[in-house]
VOZARO-809550 format. One record per residue (C-alpha): residue number from 1; residue in three letters; x, y, z. Coordinates in Angstrom, 3 decimals. Each point is the difference from the previous one (the first is absolute). Example, Ala and Ser with C-alpha at 12.3 -4.5 7.8 and 13.67 -1.06 7.14 Angstrom:
% residues 2
- n, res, X, Y, Z
- 1, ALA, 12.300, -4.500, 7.800
- 2, SER, 1.370, 3.440, -0.660
//
This chain:
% residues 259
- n, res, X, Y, Z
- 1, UNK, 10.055, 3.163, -24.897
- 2, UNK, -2.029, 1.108, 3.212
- 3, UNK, -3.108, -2.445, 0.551
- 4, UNK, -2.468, 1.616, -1.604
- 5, UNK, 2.216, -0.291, -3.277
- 6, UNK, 0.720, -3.721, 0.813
- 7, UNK, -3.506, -0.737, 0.057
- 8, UNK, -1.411, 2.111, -3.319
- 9, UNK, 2.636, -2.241, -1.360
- 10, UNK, -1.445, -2.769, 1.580
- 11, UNK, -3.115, 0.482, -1.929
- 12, UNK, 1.750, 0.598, -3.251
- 13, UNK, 1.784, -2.978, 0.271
- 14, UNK, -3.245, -1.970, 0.744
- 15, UNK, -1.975, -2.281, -2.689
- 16, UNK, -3.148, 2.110, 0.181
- 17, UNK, -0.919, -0.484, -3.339
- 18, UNK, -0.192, -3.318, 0.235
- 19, UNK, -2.037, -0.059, 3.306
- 20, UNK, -2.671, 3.273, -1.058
- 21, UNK, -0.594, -2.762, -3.197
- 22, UNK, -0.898, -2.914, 2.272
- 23, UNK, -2.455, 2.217, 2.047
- 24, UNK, -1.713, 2.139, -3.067
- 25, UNK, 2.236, 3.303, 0.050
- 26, UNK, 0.809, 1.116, -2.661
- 27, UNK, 3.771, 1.212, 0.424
- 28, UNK, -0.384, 2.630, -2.855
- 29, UNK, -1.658, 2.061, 1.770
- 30, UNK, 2.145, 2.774, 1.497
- 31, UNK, -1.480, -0.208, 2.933
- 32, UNK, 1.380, -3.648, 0.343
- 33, UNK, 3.377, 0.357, -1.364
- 34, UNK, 2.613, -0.631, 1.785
- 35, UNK, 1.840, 3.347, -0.732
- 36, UNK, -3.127, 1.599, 1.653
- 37, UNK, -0.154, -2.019, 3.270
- 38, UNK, 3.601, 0.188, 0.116
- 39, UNK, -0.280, 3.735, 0.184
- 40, UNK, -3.047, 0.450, 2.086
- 41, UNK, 1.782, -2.033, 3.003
- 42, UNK, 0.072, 1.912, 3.058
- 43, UNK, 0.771, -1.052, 3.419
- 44, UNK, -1.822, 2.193, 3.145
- 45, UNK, -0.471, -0.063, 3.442
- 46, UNK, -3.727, -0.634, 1.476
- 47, UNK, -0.322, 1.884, 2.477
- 48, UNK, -2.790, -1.750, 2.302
- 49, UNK, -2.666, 1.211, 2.614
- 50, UNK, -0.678, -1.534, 3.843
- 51, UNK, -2.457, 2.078, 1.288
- 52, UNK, 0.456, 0.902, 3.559
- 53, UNK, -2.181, 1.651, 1.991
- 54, UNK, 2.031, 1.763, 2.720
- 55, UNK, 3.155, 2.302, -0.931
- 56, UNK, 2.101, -2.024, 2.647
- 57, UNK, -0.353, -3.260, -1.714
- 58, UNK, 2.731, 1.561, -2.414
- 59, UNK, 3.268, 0.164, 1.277
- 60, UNK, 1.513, 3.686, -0.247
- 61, UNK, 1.944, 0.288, -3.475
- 62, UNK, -1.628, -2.738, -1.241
- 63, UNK, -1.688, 0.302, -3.849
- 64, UNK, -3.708, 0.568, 0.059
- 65, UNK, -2.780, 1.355, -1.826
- 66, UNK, -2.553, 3.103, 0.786
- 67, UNK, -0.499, 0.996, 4.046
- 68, UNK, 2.646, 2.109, 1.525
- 69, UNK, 3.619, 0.018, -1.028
- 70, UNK, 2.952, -0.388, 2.355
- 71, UNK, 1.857, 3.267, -1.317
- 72, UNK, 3.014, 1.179, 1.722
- 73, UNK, -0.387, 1.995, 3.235
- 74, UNK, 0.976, 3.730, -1.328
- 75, UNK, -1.566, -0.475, -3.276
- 76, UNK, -1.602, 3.067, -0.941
- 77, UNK, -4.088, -1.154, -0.459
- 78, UNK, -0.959, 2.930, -2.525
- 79, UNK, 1.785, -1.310, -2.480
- 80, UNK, -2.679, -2.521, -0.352
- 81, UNK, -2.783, 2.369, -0.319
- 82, UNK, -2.654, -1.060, -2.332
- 83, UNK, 1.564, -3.494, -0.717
- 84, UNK, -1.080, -3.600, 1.256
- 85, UNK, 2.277, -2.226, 1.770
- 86, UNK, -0.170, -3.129, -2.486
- 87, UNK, 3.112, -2.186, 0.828
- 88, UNK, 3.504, -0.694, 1.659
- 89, UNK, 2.397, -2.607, -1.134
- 90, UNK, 2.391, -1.021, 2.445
- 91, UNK, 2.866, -1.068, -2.586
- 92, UNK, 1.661, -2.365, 2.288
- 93, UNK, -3.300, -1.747, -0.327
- 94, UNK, 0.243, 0.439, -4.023
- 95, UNK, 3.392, -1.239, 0.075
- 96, UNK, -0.249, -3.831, -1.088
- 97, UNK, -1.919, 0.964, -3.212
- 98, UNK, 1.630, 2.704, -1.272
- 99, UNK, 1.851, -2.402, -2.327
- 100, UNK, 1.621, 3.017, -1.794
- 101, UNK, 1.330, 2.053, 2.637
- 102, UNK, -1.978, 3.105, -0.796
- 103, UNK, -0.942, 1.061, 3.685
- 104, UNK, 2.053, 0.585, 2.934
- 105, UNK, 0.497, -2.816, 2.038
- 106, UNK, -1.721, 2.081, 3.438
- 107, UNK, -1.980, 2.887, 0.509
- 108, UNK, -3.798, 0.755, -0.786
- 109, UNK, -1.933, 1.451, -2.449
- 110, UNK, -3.429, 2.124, 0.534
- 111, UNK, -2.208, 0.281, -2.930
- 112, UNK, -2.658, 2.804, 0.171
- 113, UNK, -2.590, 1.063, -2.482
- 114, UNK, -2.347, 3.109, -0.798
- 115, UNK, -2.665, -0.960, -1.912
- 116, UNK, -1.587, 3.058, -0.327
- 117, UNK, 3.537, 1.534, -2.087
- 118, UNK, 1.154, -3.306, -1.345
- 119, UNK, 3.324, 0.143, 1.786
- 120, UNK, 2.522, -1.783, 2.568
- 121, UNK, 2.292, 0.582, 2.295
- 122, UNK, 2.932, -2.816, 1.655
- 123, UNK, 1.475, 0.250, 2.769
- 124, UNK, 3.248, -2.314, 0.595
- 125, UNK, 1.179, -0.641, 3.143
- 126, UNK, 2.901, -1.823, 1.233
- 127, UNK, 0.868, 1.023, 3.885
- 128, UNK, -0.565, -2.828, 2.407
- 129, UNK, -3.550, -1.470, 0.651
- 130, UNK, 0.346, 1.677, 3.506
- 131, UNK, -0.583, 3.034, -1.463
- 132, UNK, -3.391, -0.422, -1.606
- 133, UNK, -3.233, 0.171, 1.710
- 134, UNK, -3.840, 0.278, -0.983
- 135, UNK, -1.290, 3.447, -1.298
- 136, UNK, -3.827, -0.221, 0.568
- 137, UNK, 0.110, 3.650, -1.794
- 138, UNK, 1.273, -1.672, -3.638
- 139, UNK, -1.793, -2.973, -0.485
- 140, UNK, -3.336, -1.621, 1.487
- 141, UNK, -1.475, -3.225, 1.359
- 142, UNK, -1.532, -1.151, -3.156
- 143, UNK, 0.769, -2.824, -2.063
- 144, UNK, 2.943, -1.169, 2.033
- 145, UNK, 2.353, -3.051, -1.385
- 146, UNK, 3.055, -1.764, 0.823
- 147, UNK, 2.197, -1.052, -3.191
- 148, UNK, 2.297, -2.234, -1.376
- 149, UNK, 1.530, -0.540, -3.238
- 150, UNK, 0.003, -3.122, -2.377
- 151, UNK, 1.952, -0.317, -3.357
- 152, UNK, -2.130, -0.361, -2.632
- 153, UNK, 0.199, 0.478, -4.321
- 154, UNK, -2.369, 0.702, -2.480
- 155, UNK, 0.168, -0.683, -3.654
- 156, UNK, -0.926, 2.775, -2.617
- 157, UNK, -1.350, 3.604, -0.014
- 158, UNK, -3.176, 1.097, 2.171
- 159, UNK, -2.642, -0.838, -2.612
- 160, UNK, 1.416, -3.663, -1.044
- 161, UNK, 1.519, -1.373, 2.972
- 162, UNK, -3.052, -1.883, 1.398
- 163, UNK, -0.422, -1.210, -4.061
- 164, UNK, 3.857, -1.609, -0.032
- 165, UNK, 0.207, -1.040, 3.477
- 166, UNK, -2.759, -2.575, 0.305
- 167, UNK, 1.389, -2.071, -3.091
- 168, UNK, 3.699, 0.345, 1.444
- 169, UNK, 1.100, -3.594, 0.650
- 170, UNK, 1.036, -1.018, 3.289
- 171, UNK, 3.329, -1.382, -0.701
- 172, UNK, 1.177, 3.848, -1.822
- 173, UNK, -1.904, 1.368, 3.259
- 174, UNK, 2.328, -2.335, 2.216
- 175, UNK, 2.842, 0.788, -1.814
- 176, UNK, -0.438, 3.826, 0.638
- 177, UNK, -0.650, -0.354, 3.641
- 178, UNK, 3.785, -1.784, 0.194
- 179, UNK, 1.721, 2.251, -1.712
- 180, UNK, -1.492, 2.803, 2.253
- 181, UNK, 0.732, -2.202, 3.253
- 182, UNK, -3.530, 0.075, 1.805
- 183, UNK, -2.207, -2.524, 0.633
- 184, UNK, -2.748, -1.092, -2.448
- 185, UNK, -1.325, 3.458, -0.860
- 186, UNK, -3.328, 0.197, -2.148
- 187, UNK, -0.407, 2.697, -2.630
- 188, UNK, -3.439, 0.046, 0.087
- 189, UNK, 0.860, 1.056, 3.847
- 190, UNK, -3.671, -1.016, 1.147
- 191, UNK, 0.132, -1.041, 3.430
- 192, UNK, -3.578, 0.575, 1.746
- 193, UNK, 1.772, -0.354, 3.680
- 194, UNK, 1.596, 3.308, -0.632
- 195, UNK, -0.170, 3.230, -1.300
- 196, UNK, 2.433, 1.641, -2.534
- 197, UNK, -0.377, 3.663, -0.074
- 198, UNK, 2.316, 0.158, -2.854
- 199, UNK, 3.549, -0.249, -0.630
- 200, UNK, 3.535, 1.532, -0.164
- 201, UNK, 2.176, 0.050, -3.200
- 202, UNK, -1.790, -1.579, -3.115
- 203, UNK, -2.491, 1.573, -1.835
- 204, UNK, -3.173, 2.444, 1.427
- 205, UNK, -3.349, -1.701, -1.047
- 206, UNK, -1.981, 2.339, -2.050
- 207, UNK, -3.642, -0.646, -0.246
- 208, UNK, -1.607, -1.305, -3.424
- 209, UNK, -2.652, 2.829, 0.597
- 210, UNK, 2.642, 2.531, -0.115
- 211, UNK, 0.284, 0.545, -3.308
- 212, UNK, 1.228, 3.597, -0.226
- 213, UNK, 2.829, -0.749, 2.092
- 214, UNK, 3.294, 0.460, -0.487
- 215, UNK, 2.943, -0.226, 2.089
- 216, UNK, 2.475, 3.056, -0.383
- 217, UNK, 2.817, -1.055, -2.553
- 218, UNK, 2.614, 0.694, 2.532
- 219, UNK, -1.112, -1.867, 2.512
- 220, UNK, 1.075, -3.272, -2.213
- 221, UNK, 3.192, -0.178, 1.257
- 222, UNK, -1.187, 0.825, 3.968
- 223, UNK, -0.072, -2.928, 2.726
- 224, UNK, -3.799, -0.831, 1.158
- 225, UNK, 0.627, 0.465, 3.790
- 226, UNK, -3.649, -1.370, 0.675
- 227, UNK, -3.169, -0.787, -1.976
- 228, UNK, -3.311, 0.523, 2.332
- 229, UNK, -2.527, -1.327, -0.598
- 230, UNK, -3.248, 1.738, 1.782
- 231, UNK, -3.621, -0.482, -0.798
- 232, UNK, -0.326, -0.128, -4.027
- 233, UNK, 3.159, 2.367, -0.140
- 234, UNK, 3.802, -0.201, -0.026
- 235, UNK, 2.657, 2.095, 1.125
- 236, UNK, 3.502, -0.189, -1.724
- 237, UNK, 2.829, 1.696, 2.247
- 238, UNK, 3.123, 0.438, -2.002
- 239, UNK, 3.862, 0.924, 0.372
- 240, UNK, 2.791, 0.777, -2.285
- 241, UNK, 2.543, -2.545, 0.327
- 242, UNK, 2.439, 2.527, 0.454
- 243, UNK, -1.414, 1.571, 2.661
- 244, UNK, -0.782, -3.735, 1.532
- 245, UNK, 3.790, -0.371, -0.070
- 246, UNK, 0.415, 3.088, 1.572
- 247, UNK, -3.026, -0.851, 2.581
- 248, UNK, -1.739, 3.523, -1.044
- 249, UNK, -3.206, -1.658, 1.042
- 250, UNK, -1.381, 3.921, -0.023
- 251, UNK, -0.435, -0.051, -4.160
- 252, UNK, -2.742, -2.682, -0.650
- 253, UNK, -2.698, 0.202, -2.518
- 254, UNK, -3.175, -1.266, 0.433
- 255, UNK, -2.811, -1.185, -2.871
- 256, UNK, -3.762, -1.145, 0.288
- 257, UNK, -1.483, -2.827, -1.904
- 258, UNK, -3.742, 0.745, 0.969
- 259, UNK, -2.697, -2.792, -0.471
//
């Protein structure tokens, strides 16, 4: 069993029966069940915000958010016509949490958006860092941040998760962050001293006002390469994991969950 399987065990395994009882829950509820929570495990990567103010306080290749990307040298610029610059991981950087060995281990990958046509484009990359440099032409000066990634899990599906995880007990919660090998991670992942933009692998968050959405059946099986948050909106990018394997970065989807 891979982690993630360890620890839906983990919860099976666990007397929460016995503990929802002592606290008011009642365990009948599907909701609560064990089998549910079990299921509704995920583990993601936060992907976190610095803001900077200057370009050069971000080393070249580095992952950051918004302002201008570091794109190689001879890339050809009109590719990127009509799209945003949103994001580049650097997946050296992405590395330590990628606790399934989905991504390559170096490299970067640029996320860009059009929000007029509700598409994306990627762009993967993996010459040497001295080969990148800042194209004022693709991206602007707004919004600039620095990331870095933390490990992170959520319990349950979009429009429960907040409803399970704050009568989790903290021993189960403990026992979770073991088995996936990070420090004391917290599900309810609210930490005021930062900013989470939103997250890779896991689940996308889908807003409780959007009630005619729904995600394209064949995107169930797809990897969520990153969740973004921005304003009341999200943005889901997504990949085949085929093509992941093959690192065909070029076929994403993309989905809205507007507020």
């Amino acid at each position: 069993m891979n982690k993630l399987e360890k620890a839906r065990q983990a919860i099976l395994d666990y007397p929460l029966e016995e503990y929802f009882d002592t606290i008011g829950i009642d365990a009948s509820d599907y909701i609560f069940s064990k089998e549910n929570i079990s299921e509704g495990l995920q583990f993601c990567i936060d992907v976190v915000h610095d803001k900077v103010v200057d370009e050069f306080d971000i080393p070249i290749g580095s992952s950051k958010s918004k302002g201008i990307p570091h794109l190689p040298k001879n890339i050809n610029t009109a590719i990127f016509e009509g799209y945003q610059f949103l994001v580049q991981f650097n997946f050296e950087e992405l590395k330590p949490y990628d606790i399934f060995g989905l991504f390559p281990q170096t490299g970067i990958l640029y996320l860009f958006f059009d929000s007029d046509n509700v598409s994306a484009k990627a762009l993967y990359f993996k010459g040497e860092v001295n080969q990148l440099q800042l194209l004022e032409t693709v991206g602007d000066k707004k919004g600039l941040s620095k990331i870095t990634f933390e490990a992170g899990f959520t319990y349950g599906n979009w429009d429960e998760r907040h409803e399970i995880t704050k009568v989790m007990p903290n021993g189960l919660n403990e026992m979770l962050t073991n088995i996936f090998g990070f420090p004391l991670l917290n599900p309810l992942r609210h930490n005021f001293e930062k900013e989470i933009s939103g997250n890779i692998l896991g689940k996308p968050t889908f807003l409780l006002d959007d009630d005619e959405y729904e995600n394209p059946y064949y995107l169930d099986d797809y990897i969520l390469l990153y969740d973004y948050c921005f304003g009341d909106n999200y943005l889901h990018f997504w990949i085949a994991p085929d093509n992941l394997k093959k690192r065909d970065f070029y076929r994403i989807e993309v989905t809205v969950s507007v507020g």
